[in-house]
C-alpha positions in Angstrom: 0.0 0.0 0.0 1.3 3.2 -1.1 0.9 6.8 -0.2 -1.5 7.2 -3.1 -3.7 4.0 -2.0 -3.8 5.4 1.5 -4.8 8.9 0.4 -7.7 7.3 -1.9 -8.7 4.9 1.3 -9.1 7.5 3.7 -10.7 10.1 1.0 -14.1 9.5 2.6 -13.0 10.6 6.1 -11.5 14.3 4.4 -8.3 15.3 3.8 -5.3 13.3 5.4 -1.5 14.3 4.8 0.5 11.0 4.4 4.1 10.5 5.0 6.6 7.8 5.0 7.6 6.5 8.2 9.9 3.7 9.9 8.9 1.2 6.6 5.1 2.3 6.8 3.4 5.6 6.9 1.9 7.8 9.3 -1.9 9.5 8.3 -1.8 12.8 9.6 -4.9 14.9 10.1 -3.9 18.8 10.9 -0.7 17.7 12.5 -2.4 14.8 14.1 -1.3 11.3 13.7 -4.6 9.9 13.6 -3.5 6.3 11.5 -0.6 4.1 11.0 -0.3 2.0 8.3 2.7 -1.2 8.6 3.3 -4.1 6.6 -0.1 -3.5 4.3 -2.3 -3.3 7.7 -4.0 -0.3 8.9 -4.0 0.7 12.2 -6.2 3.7 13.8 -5.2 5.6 17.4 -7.0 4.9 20.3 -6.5 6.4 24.1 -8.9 5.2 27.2 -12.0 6.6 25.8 -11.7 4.6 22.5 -10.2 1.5 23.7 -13.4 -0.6 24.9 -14.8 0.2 20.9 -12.2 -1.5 19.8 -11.4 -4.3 22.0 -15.4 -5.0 21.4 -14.9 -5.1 17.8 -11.8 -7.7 18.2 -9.4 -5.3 17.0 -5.7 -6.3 17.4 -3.4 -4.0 19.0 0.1 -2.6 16.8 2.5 -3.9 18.8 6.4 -4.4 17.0 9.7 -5.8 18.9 12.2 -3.9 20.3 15.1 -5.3 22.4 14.1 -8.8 22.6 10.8 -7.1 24.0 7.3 -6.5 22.4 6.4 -3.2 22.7 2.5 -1.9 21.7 1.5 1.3 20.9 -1.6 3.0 21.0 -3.1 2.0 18.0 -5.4 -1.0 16.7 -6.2 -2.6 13.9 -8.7 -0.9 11.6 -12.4 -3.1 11.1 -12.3 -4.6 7.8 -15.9 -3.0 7.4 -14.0 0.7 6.7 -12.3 -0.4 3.5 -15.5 -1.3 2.0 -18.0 0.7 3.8 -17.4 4.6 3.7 -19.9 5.3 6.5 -18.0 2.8 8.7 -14.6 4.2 7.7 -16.0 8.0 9.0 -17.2 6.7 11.9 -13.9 4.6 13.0 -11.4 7.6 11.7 -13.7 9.7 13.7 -12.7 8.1 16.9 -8.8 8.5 15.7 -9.4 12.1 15.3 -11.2 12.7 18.6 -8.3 10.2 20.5 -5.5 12.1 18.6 -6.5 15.5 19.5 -7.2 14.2 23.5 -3.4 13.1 23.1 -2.7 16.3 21.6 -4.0 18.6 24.5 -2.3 16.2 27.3 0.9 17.3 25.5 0.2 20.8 25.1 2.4 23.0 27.6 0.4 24.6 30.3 0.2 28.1 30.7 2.3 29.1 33.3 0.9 31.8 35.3 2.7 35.6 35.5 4.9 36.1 38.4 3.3 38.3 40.8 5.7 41.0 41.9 7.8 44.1 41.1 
C-alpha cells in the first residue's frame, strides 16, 4: 500500500496528509497522527476513551519488537468493514481524530501563570 492508495482509502473521512515513516506511513490529520499504516495493515489511534470500541470489535493492538521485547502502541487494527463501507470508515477515523486531539492537548504546555511581583 502506497501513499497514493492510502490517500484514496481514507478520501471519505477528508483530507489526510501522508508520509513515509519507519517502513510504513503515518496518516496525519492537521498535525495529528490519527493512522498508521505497517506491513499493508491499517492501524487507527485509540486512548482510554476509545479503547473498549475496539477491544469490542476484536481489533488487534500494533504492537512491533524492540530489544528482545514487544512493545504496543496505542493503535489498533482498523475493522475490515472501513475499506468497503465509507460510512463505517467515517465513523472509525472519527474516533482516531477525537483520541489524537485528547493526546494532543495532554501534550500541550500549560500556561504558566505571570509572576506576581515588582
Amino acid at each position: 500500500m502506497d501513499s497514493r492508495d492510502i490517500e484514496d482509502l481514507f478520501a471519505p473521512a477528508g483530507y489526510f496528509n501522508v508520509r513515509r515513516m519507519f517502513g510504513g506511513h503515518g496518516v496525519f490529520d492537521d498535525g495529528l497522527m490519527v493512522a498508521l499504516v505497517a506491513q499493508g495493515v491499517v492501524y487507527l489511534k485509540v486512548d482510554a476513551e476509545t479503547q473498549r470500541a475496539f477491544e469490542d470489535a476484536g481489533l488487534e493492538c500494533f504492537s512491533y519488537m524492540a530489544k528482545g521485547q514487544t512493545k504496543a502502541l496505542g493503535y489498533r487494527r482498523m475493522p475490515e468493514a472501513a475499506f468497503d463501507d465509507p460510512d463505517v470508515l467515517v465513523e472509525w477515523t472519527g474516533l482516531a481524530r477525537a483520541a489524537a486531539r485528547r493526546a494532543a492537548l495532554r501534550k500541550a504546555p500549560k500556561n504558566k501563570r505571570p509572576r506576581k511581583g515588582p
